[in-house]
C-alpha positions in Angstrom: 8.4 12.9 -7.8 11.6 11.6 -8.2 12.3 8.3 -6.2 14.8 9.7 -3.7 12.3 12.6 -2.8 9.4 9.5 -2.0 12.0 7.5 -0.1 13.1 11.2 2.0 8.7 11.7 2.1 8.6 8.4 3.0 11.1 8.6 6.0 9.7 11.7 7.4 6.6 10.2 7.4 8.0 7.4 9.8 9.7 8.6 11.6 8.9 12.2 12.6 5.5 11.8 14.0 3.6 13.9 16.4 4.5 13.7 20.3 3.1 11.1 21.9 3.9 9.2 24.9 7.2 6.9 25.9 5.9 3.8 25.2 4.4 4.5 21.9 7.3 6.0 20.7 9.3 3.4 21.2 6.7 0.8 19.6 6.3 2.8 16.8 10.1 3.0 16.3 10.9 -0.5 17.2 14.3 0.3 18.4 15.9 3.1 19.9 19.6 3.4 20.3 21.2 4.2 23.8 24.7 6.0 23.9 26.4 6.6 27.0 27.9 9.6 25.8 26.5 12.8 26.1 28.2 15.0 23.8 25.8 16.9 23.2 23.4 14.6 24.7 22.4 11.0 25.1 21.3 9.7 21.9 18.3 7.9 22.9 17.2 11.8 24.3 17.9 13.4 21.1 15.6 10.5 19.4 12.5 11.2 21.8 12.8 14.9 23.0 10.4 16.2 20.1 8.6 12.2 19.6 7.6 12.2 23.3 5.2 14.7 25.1 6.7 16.2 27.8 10.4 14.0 27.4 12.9 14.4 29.7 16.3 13.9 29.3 17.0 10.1 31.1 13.2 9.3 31.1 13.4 6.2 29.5 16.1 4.8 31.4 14.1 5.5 34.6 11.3 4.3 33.2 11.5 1.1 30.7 11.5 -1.6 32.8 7.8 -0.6 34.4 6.8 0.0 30.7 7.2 -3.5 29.4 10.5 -2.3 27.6 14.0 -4.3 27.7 17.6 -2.9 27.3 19.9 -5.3 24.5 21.3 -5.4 21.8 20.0 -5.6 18.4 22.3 -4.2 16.0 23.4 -2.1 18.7 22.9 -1.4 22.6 19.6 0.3 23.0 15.9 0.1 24.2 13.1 -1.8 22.1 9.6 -2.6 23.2 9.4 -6.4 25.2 8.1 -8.3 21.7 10.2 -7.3 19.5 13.7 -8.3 22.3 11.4 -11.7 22.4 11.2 -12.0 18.6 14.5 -11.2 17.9 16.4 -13.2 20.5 14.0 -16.3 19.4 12.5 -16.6 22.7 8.5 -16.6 23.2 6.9 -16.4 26.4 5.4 -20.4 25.2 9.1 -21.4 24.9 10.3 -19.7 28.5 7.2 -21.4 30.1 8.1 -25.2 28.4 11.9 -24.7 29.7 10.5 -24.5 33.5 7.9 -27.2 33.1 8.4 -30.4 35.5 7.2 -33.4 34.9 7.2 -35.5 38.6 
């Protein structure tokens, strides 16, 4: 097998997996770009219509904040699970603790 046909395996592999729920699908994808535009549809719905059982268009903006999600920027403006916004930004739940320590 030719190497571009194991990288294309490869990215199937990935990232076309089996429904499964919002959360999951997210962690498993790490990152999941939000678009504003829906022309023909949001883009973070187009990712997670066929990754998520029973996905509804604006289902994770209703819902990631009660699912341990945040909304930033990595490389662009979307979704990613809580740990990996913490690991990116440099900021660790230790470090957000030691800020609000007082000593008096």
């Amino acid at each position: 097998m030719k190497s571009v046909d194991r990288l294309r395996a490869q990215a199937r592999l990935a990232t076309l997996f089996a429904p499964t729920t919002l959360v999951a699908a997210v962690q498993r994808l790490g990152f999941v770009q939000a678009d504003p535009i829906r022309s023909p549809a949001r883009a973070q719905d187009l990712i997670l219509r066929h990754r998520v059982a029973g996905y509804r268009a604006g289902d994770l903006e209703r819902k990631f904040a009660r699912l341990g999600m945040e909304e930033d920027f990595l490389h662009a403006y979307g979704f990613m699970p809580g740990k990996t916004a913490g690991t990116c930004m440099g900021i660790t739940e230790s470090s957000v603790l030691s800020s609000f320590r007082f000593d008096g």
